[in-house]
C-alpha positions as CSV (number, residue, x, y, z in Angstrom):
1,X,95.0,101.4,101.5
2,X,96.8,98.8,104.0
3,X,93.7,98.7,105.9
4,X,91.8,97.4,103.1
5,X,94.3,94.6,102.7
6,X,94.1,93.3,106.5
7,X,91.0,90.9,106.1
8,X,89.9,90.6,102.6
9,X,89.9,88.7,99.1
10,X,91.4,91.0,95.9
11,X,89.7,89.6,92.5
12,X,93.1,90.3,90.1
13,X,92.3,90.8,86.5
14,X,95.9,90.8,83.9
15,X,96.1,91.2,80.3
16,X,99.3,90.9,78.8
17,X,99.4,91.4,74.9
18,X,96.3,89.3,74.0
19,X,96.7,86.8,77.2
20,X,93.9,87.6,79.9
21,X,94.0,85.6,83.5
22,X,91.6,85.8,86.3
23,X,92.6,85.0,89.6
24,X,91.9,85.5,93.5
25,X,94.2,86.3,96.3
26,X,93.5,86.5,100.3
27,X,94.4,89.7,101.8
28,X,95.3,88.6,105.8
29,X,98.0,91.1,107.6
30,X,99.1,93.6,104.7
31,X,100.1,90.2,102.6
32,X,98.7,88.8,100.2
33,X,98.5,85.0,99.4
34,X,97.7,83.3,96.4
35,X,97.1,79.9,96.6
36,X,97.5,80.1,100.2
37,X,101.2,81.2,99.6
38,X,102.8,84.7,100.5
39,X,103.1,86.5,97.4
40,X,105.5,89.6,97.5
41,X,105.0,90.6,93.6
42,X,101.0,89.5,93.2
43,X,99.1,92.8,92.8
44,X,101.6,94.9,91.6
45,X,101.6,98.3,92.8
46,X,97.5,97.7,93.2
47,X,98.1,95.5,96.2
48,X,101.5,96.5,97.5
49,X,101.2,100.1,99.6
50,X,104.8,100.5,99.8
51,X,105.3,100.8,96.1
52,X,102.6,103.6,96.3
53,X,104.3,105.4,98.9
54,X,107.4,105.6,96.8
55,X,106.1,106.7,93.9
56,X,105.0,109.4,95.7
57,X,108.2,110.2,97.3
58,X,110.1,110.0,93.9
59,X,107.3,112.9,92.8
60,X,105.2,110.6,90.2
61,X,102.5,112.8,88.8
62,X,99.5,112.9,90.8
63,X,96.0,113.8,89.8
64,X,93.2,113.6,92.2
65,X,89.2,112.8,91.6
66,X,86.6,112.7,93.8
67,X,87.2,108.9,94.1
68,X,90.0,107.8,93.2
69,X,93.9,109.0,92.6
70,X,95.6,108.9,89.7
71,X,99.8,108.7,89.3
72,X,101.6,108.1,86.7
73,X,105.7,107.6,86.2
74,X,107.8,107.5,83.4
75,X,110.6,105.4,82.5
76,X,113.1,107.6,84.5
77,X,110.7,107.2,87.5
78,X,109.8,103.7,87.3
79,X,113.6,102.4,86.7
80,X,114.1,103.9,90.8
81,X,110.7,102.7,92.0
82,X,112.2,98.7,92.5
83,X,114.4,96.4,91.3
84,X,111.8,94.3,89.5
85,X,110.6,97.8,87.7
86,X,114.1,98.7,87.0
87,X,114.4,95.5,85.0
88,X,111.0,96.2,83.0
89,X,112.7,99.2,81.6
90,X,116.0,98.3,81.1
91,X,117.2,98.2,77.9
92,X,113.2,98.3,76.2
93,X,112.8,100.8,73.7
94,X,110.2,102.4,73.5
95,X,110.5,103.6,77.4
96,X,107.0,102.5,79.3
97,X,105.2,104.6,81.5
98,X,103.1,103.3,84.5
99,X,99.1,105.1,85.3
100,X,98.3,103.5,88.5
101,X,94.2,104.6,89.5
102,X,93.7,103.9,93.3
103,X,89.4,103.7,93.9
104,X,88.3,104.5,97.2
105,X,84.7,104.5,98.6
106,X,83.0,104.2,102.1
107,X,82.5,107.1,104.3
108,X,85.0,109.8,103.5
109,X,86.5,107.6,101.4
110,X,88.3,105.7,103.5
111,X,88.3,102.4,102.0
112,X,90.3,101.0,99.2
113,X,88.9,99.3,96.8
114,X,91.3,98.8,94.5
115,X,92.2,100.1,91.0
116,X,94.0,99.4,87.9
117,X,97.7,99.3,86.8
118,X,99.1,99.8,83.1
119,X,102.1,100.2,81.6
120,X,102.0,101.7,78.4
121,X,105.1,102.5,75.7
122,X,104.0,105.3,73.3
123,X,102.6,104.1,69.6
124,X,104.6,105.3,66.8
125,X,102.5,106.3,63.6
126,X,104.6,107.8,60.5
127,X,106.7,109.2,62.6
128,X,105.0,110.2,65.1
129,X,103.3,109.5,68.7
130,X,99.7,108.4,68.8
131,X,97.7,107.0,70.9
132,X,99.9,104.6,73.8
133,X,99.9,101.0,73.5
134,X,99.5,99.0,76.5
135,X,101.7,96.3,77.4
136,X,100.4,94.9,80.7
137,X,97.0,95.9,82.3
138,X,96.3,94.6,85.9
139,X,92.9,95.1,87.8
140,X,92.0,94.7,91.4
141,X,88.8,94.7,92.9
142,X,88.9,94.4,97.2
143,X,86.7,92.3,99.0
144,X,85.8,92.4,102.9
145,X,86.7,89.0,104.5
146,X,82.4,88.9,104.9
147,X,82.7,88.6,101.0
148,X,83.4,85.1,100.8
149,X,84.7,84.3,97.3
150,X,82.9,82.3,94.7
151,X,85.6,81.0,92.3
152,X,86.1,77.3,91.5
153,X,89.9,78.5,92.2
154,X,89.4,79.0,96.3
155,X,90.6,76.6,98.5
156,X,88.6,75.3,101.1
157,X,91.4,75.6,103.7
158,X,91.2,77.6,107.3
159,X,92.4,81.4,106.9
């Protein structure tokens, strides 16, 4: 994963409620940079490996496919994962849960190529659970740096 984000361009997908935003960010040195700004909290967990690597280490649930991984953290979970995360589920009842799916591709699967983030809080139907709602739905799709990007959005500035 934080090979993929050495050289590279991430097209970033969000919905939030009925809100959808399309954007582009540069991958260069494990950061990423919007606007051609460091951006510590662009990407979500999608785009920052260290958030991966502690969901892992505070046992998320994880499911693997012959492609991709699959975790996913409740509210308990995600409250310990960061302080931003903490602050999601704070107070907010329903508790949301988090599905991260990391793709991978490229011989033995070595590459990244990104994924898709949601937090969901459970739907409540006369009384009882049906099928989650999602609050916030983020998609990233990794680009080599040879991938130039094609958005009226880039910036024509050095990298």
């Amino acid at each position: 994963m934080e090979e993929s984000l050495v050289d590279g361009y991430a097209d970033l997908d969000l919905e939030i409620g009925g809100h959808h935003e399309r954007t582009q960010a540069r991958l260069a040195h494990g950061q990423v940079l919007v606007d051609w700004e460091r951006d510590d909290t662009a990407g979500g967990c999608l785009l920052r490996p260290a958030l991966v690597r502690r969901l892992l280490l505070l046992n998320a649930r994880v499911r693997c496919e012959p492609r991709a991984v699959e975790l996913t953290a409740g509210a308990q979970l995600l409250s310990r994962l960061s302080e931003e995360h903490a602050r999601l589920v704070r107070g907010v009842a329903p508790q949301p849960t988090l599905s991260l799916r990391l793709r991978f591709d490229g011989p033995s699967l070595a590459a990244y190529v990104g994924g898709e983030e949601r937090y969901e809080v459970p739907s409540l139907g006369r009384g009882r659970a049906t099928t989650p709602t999602t609050i916030l739905r983020l998609r990233a799709r990794l680009r080599p740096a040879a991938t130039p990007p094609t958005s009226a959005q880039t910036s024509s500035a050095p990298t």
